[in-house]
C-alpha positions in Angstrom: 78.5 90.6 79.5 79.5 93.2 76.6 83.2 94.2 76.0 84.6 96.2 73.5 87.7 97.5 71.3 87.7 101.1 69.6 85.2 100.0 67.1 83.7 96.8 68.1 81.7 95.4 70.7 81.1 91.5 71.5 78.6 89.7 73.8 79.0 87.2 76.5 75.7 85.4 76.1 74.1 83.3 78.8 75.1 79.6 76.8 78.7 79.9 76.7 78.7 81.3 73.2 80.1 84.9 71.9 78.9 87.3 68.8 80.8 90.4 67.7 79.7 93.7 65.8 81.2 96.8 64.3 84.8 97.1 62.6 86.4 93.7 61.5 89.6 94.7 61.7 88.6 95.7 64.8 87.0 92.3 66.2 83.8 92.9 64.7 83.8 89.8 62.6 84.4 86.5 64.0 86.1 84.4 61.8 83.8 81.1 61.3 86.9 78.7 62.0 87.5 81.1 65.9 83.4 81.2 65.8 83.0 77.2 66.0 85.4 77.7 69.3 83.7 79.8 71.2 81.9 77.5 73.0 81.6 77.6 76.7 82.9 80.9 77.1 83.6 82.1 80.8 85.0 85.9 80.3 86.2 88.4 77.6 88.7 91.2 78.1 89.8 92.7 74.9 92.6 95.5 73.9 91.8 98.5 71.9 92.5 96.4 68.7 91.0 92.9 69.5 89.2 90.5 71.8 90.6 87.4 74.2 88.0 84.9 75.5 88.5 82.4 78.2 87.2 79.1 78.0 85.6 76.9 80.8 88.3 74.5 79.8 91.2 77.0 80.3 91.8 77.6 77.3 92.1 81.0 75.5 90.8 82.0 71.8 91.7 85.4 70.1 90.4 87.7 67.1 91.0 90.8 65.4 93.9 93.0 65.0 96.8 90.3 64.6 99.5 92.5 65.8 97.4 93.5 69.1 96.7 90.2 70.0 94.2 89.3 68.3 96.6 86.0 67.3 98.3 84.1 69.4 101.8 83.0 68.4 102.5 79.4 68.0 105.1 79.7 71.2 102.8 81.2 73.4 99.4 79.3 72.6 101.6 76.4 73.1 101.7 77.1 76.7 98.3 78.7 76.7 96.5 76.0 79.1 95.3 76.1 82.5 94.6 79.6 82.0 93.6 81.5 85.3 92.4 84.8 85.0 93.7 87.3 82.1 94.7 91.1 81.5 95.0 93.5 78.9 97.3 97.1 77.9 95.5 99.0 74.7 97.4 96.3 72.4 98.4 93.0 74.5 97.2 90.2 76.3 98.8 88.8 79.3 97.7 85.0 80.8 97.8 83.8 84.7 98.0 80.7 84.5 97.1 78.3 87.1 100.9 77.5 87.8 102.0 80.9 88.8 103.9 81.6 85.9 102.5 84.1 83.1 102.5 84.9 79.4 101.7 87.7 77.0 101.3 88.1 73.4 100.3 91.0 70.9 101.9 94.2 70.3 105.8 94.2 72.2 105.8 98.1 72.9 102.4 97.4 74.8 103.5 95.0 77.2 103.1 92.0 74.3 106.8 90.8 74.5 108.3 89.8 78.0 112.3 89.5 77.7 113.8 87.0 78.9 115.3 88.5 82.2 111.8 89.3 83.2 109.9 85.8 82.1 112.4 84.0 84.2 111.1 85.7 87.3 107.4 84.9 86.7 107.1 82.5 88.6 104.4 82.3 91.9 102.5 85.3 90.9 99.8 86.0 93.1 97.9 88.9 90.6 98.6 90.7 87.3 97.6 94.9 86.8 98.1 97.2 84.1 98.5 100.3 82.4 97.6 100.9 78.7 101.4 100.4 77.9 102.4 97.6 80.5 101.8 94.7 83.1 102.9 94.7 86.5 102.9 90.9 88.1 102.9 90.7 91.9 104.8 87.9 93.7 103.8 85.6 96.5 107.0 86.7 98.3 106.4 90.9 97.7 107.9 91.5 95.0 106.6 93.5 92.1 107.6 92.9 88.4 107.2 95.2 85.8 107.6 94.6 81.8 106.3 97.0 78.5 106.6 100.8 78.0 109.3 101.8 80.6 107.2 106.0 80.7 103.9 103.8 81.3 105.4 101.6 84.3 106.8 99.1 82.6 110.2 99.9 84.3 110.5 99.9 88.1 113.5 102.0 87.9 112.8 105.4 89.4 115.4 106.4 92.6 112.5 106.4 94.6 111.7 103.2 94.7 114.3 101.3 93.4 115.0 97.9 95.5 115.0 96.7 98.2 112.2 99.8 98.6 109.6 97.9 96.5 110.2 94.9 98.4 106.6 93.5 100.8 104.0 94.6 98.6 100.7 93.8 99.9 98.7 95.2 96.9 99.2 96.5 93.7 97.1 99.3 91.5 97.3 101.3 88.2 95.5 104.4 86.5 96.0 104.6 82.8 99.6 105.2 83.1 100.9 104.3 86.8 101.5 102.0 89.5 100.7 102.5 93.2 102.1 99.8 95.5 100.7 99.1 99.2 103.6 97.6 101.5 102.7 95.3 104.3 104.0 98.2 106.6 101.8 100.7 105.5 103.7 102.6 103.4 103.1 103.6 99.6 105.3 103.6 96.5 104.4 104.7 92.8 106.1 104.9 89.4 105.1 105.3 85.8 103.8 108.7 84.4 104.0 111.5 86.8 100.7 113.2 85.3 98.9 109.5 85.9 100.2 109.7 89.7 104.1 107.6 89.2 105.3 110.3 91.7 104.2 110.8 94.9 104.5 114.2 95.7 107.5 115.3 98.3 104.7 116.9 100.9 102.8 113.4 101.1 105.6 111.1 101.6 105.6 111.9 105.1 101.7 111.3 104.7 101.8 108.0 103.1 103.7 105.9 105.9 100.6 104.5 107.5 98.0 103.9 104.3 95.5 101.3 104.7 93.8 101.0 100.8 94.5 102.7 97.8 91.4 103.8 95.2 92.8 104.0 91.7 91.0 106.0 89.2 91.9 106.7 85.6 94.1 109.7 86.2 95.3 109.7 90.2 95.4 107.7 93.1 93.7 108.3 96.5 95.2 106.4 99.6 93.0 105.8 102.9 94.8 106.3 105.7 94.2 104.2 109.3 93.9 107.5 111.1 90.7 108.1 108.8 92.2 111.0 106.3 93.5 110.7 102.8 95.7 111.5 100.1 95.3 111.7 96.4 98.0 112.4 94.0 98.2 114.3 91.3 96.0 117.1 92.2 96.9 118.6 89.0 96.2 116.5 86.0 94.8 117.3 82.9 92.5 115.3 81.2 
């Protein structure tokens, strides 16, 4: 597999190990004490500024732009084992790990910081999405919670959806800049930026009660309906 930042690329090869070209700064040059660690390599993801690989032993390695995660602070590589799957905003990493809880590291105003009020509630977190300026963690028990830009998503606190609404969500989705939740009873909710699709429009609410999948692309959502129609939202964005 090949991944990339805005000016490097680096390879996945078939024995585990990893090579990097283009921008340093950028990820483009391993550094030969990171280089001796990438052994055994099962996944990359990287931000816009730097890479984040995923050993077979759980463990994660990072390089490139320091202050978009390509280093991990002593707190958070601390707890940086049993690693499950990983996730990344255009400057921060964010880590699954195998316990349920979850950690992030790299730039704060991309999702790189979680406060305190919101690390105490990751805890049994069944998946991770994101925008480029925030996570969104979904519980085992429904719940959704949201940390990084507050415009990007990273603040569930639009009237629309404010809780209990956002309460049994079966699935959880994301364009560049927005959330789309699927409840258990069919119904839809979004947030983030309204160009991205964080508002459902007022003439598809009615619409959206009885939604079996949503599609996510990079600037709207589409929801399938059971009664084999569907809805995508915004219908006038700009890219």
């Amino acid at each position: 597999m090949i991944v990339s930042t805005s000016s490097a690329f680096a390879a996945l090869l078939n024995d585990g190990r990893v090579c990097a070209w283009g921008k340093e700064i950028f990820g483009g040059k391993i550094p030969d004490h990171i280089q001796a660690q990438l052994q055994s390599v099962k996944m990359i993801i990287s931000t816009f500024f730097a890479f984040a690989a995923l050993l077979n032993d759980d463990r994660v390695i990072c390089w490139g732009n320091p202050d978009h995660g390509g280093k991990i602070p002593d707190d958070i590589q601390s707890q940086l084992q049993n690693v499950k799957m990983m996730f990344s905003t255009r400057g921060a990493f964010a880590a699954l790990l195998i316990d349920g809880s979850v950690v992030a590291w790299g730039n704060k105003k991309h999702g790189g910081k979680i406060p305190d009020d919101i690390q105490i509630q990751l805890q049994n977190v069944k998946m991770v999405v994101s925008t480029d300026y925030s996570f969104a963690a979904l519980l085992n028990d429904g719940r959704v919670i949201g940390w990084g830009n507050p415009g990007f998503g990273g603040e569930i606190s639009d009237q629309y959806i404010k809780p209990p609404l956002l309460q049994s969500v079966k699935m959880l989705f994301s364009t560049f800049d927005a959330y789309a939740a699927l409840l258990n009873d069919g119904s839809v909710r979004a947030w983030g930026n309204t160009e991205y699709g964080g508002k459902i429009p007022d003439n598809m609410v009615i619409q959206l009660q009885n939604a079996k999948m949503i599609i996510p692309a990079q600037y709207e959502f589409t929801a399938l309906l059971n009664d084999g129609k569907q809805c995508t939202w915004p219908d006038d964005y700009n890219i």
